[in-house]
C-alpha positions as CSV (number, residue, x, y, z in Angstrom):
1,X,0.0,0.0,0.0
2,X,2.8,2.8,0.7
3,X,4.3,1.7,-2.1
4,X,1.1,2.5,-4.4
5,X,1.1,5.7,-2.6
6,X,4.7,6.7,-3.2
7,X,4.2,6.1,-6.9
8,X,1.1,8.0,-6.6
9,X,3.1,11.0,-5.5
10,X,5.5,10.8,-7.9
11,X,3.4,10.5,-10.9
12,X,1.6,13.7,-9.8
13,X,4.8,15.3,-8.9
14,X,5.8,14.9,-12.2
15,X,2.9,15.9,-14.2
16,X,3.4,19.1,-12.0
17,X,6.8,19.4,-13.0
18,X,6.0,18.2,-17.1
19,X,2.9,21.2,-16.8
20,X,5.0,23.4,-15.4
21,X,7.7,23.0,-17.9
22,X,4.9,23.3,-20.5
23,X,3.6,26.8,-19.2
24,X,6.9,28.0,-18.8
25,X,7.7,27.0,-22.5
26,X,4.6,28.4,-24.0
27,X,5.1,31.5,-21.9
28,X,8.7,31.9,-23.3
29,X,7.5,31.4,-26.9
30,X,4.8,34.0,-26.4
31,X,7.0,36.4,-25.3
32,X,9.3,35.7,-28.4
33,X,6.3,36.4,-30.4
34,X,5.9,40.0,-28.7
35,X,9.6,41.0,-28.8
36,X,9.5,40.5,-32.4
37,X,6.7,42.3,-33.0
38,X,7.9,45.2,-30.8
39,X,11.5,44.5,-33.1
40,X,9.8,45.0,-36.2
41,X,8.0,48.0,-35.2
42,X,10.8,50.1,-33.9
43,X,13.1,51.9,-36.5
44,X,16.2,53.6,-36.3
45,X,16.8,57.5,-37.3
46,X,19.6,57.9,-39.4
47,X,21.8,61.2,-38.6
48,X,22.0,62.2,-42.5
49,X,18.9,62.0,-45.1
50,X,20.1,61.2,-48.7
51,X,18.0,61.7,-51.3
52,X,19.8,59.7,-54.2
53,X,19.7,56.9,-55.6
54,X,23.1,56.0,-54.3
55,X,21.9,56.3,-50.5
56,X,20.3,52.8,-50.8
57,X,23.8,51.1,-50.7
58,X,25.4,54.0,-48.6
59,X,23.3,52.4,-45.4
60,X,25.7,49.8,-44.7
61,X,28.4,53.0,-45.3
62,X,30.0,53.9,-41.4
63,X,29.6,57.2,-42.5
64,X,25.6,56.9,-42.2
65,X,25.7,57.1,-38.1
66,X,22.0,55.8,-36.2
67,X,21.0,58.8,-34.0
68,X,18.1,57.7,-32.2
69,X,15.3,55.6,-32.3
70,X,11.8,55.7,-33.4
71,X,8.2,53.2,-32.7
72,X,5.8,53.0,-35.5
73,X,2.3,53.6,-35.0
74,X,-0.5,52.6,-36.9
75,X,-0.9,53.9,-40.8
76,X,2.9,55.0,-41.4
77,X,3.1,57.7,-37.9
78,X,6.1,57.7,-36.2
79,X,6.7,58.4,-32.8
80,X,10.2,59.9,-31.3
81,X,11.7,61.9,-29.1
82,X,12.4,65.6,-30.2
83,X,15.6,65.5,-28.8
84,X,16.8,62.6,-31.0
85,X,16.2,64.8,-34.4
86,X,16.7,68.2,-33.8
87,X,19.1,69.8,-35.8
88,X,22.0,72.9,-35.0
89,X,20.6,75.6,-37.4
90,X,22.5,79.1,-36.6
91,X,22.2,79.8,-32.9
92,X,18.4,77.6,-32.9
93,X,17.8,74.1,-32.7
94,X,14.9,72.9,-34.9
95,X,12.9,70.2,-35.9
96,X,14.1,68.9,-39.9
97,X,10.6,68.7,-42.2
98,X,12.1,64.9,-43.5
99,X,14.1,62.7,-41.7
100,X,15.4,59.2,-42.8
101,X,14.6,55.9,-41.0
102,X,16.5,52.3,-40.5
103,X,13.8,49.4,-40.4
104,X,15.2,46.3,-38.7
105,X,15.2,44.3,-41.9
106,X,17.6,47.1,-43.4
107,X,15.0,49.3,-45.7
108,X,15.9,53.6,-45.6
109,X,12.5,54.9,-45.7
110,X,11.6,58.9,-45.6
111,X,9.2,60.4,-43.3
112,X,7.8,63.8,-43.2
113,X,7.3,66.2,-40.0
114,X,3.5,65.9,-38.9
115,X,4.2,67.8,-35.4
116,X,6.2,68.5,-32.3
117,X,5.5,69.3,-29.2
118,X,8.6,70.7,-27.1
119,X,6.8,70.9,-23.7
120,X,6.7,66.4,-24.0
121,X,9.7,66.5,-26.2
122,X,8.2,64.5,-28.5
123,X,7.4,64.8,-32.3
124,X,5.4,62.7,-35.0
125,X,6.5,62.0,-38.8
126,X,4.9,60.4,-41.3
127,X,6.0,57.4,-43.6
128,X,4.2,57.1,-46.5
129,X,2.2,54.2,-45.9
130,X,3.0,52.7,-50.0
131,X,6.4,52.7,-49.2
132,X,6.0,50.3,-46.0
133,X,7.1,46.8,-46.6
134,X,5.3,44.0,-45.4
135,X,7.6,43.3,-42.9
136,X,6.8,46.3,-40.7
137,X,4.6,46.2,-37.7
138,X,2.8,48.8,-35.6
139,X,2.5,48.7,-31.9
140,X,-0.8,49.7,-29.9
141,X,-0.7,52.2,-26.8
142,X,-1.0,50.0,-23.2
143,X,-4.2,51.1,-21.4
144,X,-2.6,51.2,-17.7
145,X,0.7,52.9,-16.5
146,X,3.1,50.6,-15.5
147,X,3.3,49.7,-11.4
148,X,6.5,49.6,-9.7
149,X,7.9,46.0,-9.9
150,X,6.8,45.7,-13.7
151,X,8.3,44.2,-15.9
152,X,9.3,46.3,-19.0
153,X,11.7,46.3,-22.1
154,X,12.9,48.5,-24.7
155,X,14.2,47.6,-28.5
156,X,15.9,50.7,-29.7
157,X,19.5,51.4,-31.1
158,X,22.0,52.2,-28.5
159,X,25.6,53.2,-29.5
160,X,23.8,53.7,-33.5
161,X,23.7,49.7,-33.6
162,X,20.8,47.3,-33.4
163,X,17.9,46.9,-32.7
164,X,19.0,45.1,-29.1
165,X,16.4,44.7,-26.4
166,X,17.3,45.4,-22.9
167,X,15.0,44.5,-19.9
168,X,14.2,45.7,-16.5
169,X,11.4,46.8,-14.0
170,X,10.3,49.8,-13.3
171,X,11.2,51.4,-10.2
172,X,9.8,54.5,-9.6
173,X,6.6,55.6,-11.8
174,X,6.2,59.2,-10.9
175,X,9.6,60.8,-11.1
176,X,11.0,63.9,-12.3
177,X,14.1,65.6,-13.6
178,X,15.3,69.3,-15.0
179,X,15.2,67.7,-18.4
180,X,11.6,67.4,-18.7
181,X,8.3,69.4,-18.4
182,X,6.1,66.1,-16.6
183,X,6.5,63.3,-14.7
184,X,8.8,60.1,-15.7
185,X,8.6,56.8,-15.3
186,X,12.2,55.6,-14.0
187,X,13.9,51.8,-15.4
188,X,16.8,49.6,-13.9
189,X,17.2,48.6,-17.3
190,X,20.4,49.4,-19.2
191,X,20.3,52.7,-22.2
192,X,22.9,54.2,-24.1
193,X,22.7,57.1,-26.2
194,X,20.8,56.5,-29.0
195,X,18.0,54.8,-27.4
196,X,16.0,58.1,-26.9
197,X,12.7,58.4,-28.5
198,X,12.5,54.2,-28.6
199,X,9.6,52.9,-27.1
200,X,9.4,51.4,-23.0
201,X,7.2,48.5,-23.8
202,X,5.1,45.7,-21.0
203,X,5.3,42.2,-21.2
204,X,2.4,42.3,-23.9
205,X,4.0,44.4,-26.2
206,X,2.3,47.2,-25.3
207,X,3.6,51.5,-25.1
208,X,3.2,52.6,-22.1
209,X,6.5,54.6,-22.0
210,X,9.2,56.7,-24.2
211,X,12.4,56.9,-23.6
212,X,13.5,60.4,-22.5
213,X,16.8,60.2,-20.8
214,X,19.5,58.5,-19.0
215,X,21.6,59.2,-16.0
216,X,24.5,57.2,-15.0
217,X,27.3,58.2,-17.4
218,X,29.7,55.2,-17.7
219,X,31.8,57.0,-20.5
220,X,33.3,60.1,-20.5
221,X,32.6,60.3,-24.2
222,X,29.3,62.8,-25.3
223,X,28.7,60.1,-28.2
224,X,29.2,56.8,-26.0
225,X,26.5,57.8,-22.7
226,X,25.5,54.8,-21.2
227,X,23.3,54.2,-18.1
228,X,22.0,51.7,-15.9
229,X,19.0,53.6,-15.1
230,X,16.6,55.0,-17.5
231,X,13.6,57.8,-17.9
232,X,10.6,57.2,-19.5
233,X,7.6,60.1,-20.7
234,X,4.3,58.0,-19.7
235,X,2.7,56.3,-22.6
236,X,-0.9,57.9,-21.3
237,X,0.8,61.4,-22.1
238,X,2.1,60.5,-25.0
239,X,-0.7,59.2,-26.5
240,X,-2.8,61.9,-25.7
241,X,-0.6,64.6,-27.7
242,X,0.6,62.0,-30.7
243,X,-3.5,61.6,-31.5
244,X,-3.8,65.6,-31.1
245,X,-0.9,65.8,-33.6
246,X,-1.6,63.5,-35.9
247,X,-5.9,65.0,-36.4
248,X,-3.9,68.6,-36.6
249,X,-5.3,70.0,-33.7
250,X,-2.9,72.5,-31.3
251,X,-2.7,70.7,-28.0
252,X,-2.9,73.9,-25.5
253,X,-1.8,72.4,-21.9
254,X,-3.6,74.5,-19.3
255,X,-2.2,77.6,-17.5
256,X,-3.5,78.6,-13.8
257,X,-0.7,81.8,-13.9
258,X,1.1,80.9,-10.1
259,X,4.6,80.7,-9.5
260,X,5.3,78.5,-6.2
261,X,7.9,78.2,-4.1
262,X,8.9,75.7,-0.8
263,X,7.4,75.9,2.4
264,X,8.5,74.3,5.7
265,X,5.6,73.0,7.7
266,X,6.5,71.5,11.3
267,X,8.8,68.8,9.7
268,X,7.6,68.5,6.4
269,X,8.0,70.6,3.2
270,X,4.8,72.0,1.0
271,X,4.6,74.3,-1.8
272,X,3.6,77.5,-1.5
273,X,2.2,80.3,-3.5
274,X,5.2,82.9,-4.2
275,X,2.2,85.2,-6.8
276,X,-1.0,84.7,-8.1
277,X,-1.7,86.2,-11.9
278,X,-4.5,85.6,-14.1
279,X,-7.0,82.1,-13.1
280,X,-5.2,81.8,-9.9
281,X,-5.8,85.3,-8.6
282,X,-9.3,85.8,-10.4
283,X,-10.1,82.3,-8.1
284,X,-8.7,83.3,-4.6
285,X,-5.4,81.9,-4.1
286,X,-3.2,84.9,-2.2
287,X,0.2,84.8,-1.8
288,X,1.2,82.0,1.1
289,X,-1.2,80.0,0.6
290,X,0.0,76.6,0.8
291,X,-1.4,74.1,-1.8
292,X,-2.9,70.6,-0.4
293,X,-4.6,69.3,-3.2
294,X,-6.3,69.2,-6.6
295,X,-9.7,67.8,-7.5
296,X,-8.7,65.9,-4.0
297,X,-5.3,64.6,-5.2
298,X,-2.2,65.5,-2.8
299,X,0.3,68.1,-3.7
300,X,3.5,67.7,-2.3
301,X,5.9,69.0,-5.3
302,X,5.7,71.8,-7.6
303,X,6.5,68.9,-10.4
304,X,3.1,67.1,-9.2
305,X,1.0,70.0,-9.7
306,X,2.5,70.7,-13.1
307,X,1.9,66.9,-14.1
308,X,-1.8,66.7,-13.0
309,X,-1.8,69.9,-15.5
310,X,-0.3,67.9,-18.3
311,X,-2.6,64.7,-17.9
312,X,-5.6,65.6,-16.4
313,X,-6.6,69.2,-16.7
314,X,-8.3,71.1,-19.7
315,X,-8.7,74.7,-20.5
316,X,-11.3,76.2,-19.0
317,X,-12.9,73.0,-16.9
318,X,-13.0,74.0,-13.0
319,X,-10.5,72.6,-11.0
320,X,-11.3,72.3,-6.9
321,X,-7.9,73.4,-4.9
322,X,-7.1,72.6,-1.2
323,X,-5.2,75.6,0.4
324,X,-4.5,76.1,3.8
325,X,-4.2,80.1,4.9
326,X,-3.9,81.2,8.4
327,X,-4.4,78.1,9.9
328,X,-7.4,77.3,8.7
329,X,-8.1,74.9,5.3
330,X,-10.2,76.5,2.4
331,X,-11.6,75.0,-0.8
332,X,-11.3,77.5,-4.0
333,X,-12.7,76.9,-7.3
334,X,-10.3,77.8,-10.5
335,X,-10.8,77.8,-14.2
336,X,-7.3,77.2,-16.0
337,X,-7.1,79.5,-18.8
């Protein structure tokens, strides 16, 4: 009898481990099947744009230098950072009209400027959708930011060669540096110059990020940056201003016309109202005030104010503030102009 029950054990001990190998296997196959998706929907941006017929054999030419990288969305749009295409003209730095593009599978494509927007630093061309091969994929926008503890990759060109995937979690999902104008989502995944404007992709294949910047230099070289940490623009926010550009409407991010400062409360630091202009005075707030909330979200940061503008708040709809004056907590009503 305990010898029936032994084998009994062991048989379902090793369907366990024969199901388990099975998952694991299918798992690791689906995931192949994503990254190569993600691989053939993410393009390089080439640092010079020829326009004869010669530059078809001149890609494979040293001299033609990768510069960034680029996600393609659906019907030829391209999505990238602004950063990774501007251009030194005179004392300004501006956005080129055409740019040209690596695919994975080694076809120079043009694309043509559909809009920029600096505040995001990012910018939308256009590939003319006959000139796609078959090969090329689009990838869809993820409906949820990433959590901390995610698990997220990137396919871009790092060093001007590629496309190589790196992988990571996300650490921190809401934070900020002088480079940029919202929120980040920070990556312990590894990015080298050239990855900007690539896309920070979930385990379904899914945008939910950009890359924006990296911060651990491991190279004293400008052209050879490397980092074990990188920044990410949310997808959400992204999304939201690629669609704007691409129907030709002017996103206009809201303005409430304060200009804050810090503000030490027992042991903890607020922000506080340095002036009032325009929606902010017309609604109440005085100089001092300390800011507690909007529409009944915390304020802690200057940065997390200015982010709820970015992704929440619209011209002209009412937004409910939390200020504490005197002592005493009041609730003001402001229209952003």
């Amino acid at each position: 009898m305990a010898r029936v029950w032994w084998l009994t054990l062991s048989l379902v001990a090793l369907t366990s481990m024969f199901s388990s190998w099975a998952w694991s296997t299918s798992l690791d196959r689906d995931f192949s099947t994503v990254i190569e998706r993600v691989k053939r929907a993410t393009v390089g941006i080439l640092r010079h744009h020829h326009n004869d017929a010669s530059s078809r054999q001149a890609v494979r030419s040293p001299q033609l230098t990768i510069r960034g990288t680029g996600v393609l969305l659906q019907d030829g749009y391209l999505l990238t950072a602004r950063h990774a295409v501007e251009r030194q003209q005179g004392s300004r730095r501006i956005v080129p009209r055409t740019i040209a593009v690596l695919t994975s599978d080694l076809h120079e494509l043009p694309a043509t400027l559909v809009g920029e927007q600096t505040v995001v630093d990012i910018v939308v061309y256009r590939v003319d959708p006959t000139l796609l091969p078959p090969s090329l994929l689009s990838v869809p926008f993820g409906k949820n930011d990433p959590k901390p503890g995610d698990e997220v990759f990137t396919v871009g060109y790092p060093l001007g060669w590629g496309p190589a995937m790196s992988f990571g979690r996300v650490g921190n999902p809401r934070t900020f540096l002088p480079t940029a104008h919202t929120r980040l989502i920070q990556v312990d995944l590894s990015a080298c110059r050239g990855n900007s404007g690539g896309g920070l992709f979930n385990a379904s294949g899914e945008l939910v990020g950009m890359v924006h910047a990296i911060i651990q230099t491991e190279s004293m070289q400008e052209e050879r940056r490397c980092s074990r940490f990188a920044f990410a623009v949310p997808g959400s926010l992204i999304g939201r201003v690629a669609d704007a550009l691409i129907h030709g409407k002017h996103l206009v991010f809201p303005k409430l016309g304060l200009r804050l400062t810090a503000a030490k409360l027992g042991t903890q630091w607020r922000i506080a109202v340095a002036s009032a202009t325009g929606p902010a005075r017309k609604g109440g707030i005085h100089r001092g005030d300390i800011l507690l909330s909007v529409n009944q979200i915390p304020l802690a940061t200057a940065a997390e104010l200015k982010t709820f503008l970015l992704e929440h708040a619209v011209p002209g709809q009412p937004l409910t503030f939390e200020i504490l004056r005197d002592g005493s907590i009041h609730r003001l009503t402001i229209e952003p102009s």
